[in-house]
C-alpha positions as CSV (number, residue, x, y, z in Angstrom):
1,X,35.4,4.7,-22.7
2,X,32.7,3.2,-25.3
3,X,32.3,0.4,-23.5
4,X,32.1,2.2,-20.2
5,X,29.1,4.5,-21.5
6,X,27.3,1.3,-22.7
7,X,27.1,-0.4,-19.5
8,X,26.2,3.0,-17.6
9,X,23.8,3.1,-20.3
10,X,22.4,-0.4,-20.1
11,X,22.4,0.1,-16.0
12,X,20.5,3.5,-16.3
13,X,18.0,1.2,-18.7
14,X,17.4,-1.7,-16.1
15,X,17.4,0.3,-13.1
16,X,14.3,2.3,-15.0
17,X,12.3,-0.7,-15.6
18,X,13.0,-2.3,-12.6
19,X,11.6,1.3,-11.1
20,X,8.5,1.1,-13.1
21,X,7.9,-2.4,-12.5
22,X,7.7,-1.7,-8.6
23,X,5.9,1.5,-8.7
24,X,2.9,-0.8,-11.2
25,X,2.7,-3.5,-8.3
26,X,2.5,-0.8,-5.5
27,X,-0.6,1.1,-7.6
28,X,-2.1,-2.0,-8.2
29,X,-1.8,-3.1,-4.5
30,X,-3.5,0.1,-3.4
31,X,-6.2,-0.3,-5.0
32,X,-9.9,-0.6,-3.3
33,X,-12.9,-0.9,-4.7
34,X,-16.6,-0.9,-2.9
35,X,-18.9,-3.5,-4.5
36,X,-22.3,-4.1,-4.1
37,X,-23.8,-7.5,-5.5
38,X,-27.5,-7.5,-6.5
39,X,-29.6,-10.6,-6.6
40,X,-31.3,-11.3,-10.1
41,X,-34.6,-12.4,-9.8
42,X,-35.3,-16.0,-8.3
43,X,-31.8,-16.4,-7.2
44,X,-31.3,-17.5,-3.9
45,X,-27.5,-17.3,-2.6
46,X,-26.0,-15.9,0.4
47,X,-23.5,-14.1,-1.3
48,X,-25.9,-11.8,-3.3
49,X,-27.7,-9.0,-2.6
50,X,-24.0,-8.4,-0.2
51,X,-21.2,-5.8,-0.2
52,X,-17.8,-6.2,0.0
53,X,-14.6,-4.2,0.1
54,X,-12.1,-5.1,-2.6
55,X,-8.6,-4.1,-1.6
56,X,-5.7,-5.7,-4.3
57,X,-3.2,-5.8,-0.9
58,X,-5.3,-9.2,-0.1
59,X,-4.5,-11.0,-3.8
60,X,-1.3,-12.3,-5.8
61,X,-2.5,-10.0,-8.8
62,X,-4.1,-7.3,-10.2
63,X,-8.0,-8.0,-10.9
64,X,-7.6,-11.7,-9.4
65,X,-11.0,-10.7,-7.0
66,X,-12.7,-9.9,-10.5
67,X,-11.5,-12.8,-12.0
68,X,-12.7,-15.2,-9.3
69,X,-16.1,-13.9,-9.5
70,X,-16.3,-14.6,-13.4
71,X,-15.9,-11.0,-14.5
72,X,-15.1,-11.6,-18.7
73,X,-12.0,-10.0,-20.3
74,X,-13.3,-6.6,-21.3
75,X,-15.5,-6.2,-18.1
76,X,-11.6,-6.4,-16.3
77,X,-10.0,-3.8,-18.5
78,X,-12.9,-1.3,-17.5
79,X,-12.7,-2.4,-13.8
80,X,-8.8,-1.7,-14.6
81,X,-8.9,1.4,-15.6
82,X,-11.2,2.8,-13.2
83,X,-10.2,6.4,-11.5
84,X,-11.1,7.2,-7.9
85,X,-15.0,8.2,-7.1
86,X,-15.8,6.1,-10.7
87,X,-18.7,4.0,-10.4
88,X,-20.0,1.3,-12.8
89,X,-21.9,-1.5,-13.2
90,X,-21.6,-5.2,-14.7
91,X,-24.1,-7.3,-15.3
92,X,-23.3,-11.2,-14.7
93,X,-25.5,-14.4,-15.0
94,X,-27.1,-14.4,-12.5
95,X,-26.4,-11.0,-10.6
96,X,-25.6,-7.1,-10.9
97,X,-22.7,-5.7,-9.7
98,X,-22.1,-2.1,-8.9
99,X,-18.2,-1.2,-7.9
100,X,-17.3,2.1,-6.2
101,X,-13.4,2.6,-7.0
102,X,-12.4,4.6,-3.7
103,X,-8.6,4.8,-3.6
């Protein structure tokens, strides 16, 4: 009967992070974000002075859209954590970026 309990126990364990593991990928991928990209003086570029809508559904991983545009580590985490209706705004090289989080 030990044994028995241990294996529920280890089952019950597994199954819960195997739970939480999917419902993290399904936040992540539900993500959107409006943002607007600024053009710093005497840079000429057609993506600046743009917007774009961010969803996570259309990359492999969480922040990967931030991370392609050159966002460093800490500007990620407070992309990350981000609630709906937040607004902020990150200052790169050679442009400004202000992102909308919307769902």
């Amino acid at each position: 009967m030990n044994i028995m309990n241990k294996i529920v126990s280890l089952m019950v364990i597994n199954w819960h992070k195997f739970t939480q593991a999917c419902s993290e990928v399904q936040q992540f991928q539900e993500r959107i974000w409006i943002v607007s990209i600024q053009q710093s003086s005497g840079q000429q570029s057609s993506m600046l002075n743009d917007t774009f809508l961010v969803s996570e559904d259309s990359f492999d991983r969480p922040m990967q859209w931030m991370e392609l545009q050159g966002y460093q580590a800490a500007m990620i985490k407070n992309v990350d954590k981000m609630r709906c209706s937040q607004a902020i705004k990150i200052q790169l090289e050679n442009s400004l970026h202000s992102l909308i989080r919307v769902k």
